[in-house]
KOLPA-621889 format. One record per residue (C-alpha): residue number from 1; residue in three letters; x negated, y negated, z negated. Coordinates in nm, 3 decimals, decimal comma. Example, Ala and Ser with C-alpha at 12.3 -4.5 7.8 and 13.67 -1.06 7.14 Angstrom:
> 1:ALA:-1,230:0,450:-0,780
> 2:SER:-1,367:0,106:-0,714
END
This chain:
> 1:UNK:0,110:-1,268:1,620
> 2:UNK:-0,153:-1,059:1,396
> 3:UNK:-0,143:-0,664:1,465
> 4:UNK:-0,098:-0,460:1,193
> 5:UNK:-0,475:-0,388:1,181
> 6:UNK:-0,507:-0,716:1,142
> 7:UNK:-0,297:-0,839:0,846
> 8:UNK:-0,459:-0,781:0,497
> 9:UNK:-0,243:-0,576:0,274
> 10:UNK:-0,217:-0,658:-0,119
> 11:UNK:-0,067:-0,477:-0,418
> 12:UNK:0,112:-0,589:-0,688
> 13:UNK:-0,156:-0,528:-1,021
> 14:UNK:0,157:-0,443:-1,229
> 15:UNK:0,412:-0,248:-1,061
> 16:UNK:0,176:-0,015:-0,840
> 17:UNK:0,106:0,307:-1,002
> 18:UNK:-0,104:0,555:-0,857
> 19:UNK:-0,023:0,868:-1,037
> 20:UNK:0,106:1,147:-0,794
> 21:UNK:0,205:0,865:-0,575
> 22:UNK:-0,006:0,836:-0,220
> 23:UNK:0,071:0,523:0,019
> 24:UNK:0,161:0,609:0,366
> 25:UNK:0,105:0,352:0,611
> 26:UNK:0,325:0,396:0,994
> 27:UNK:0,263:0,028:1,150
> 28:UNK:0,281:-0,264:0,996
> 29:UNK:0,545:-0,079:0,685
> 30:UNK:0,398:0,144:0,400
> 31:UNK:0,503:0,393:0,178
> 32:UNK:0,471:0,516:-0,191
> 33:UNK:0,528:0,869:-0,169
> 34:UNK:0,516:1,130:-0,449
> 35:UNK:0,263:1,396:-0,372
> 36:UNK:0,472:1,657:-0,498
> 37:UNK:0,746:1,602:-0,241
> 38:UNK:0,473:1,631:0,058
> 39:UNK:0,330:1,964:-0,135
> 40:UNK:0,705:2,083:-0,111
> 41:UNK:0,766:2,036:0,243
> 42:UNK:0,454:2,027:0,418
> 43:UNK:0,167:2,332:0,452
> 44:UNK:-0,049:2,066:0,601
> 45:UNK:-0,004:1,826:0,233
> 46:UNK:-0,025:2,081:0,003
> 47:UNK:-0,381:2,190:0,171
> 48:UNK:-0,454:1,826:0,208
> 49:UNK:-0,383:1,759:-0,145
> 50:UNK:-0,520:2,107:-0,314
> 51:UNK:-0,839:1,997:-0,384
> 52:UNK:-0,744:1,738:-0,662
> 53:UNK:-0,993:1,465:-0,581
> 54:UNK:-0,819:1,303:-0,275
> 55:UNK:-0,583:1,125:-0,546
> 56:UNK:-0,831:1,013:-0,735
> 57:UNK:-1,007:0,784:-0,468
> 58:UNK:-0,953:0,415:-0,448
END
């Protein structure tokens, strides 16, 4: 059985958006989460997030 390390993840081309939206991987499941709910609840996101450019990576 592959570890999660292991098995290549893919994206669908037309229904991802990346907008405010980050991906949070725990295991083998990920996430889409808006960035503005993180920013909200979490010190720790909002500093992550404050300097703009993290979202705009790929």
């Amino acid at each position: 059985m592959a570890t999660p390390s292991e098995t290549a993840l893919e994206h669908s081309e037309t229904l991802w958006f990346s907008s405010d939206v980050i991906v949070l991987r725990a295991g083998s499941r990920i996430f889409r989460v808006f960035v503005a709910i993180l920013k909200e609840k979490s010190s720790v996101f909002a500093d992550m997030f404050a300097c703009g450019d993290c979202l705009r990576r790929s």
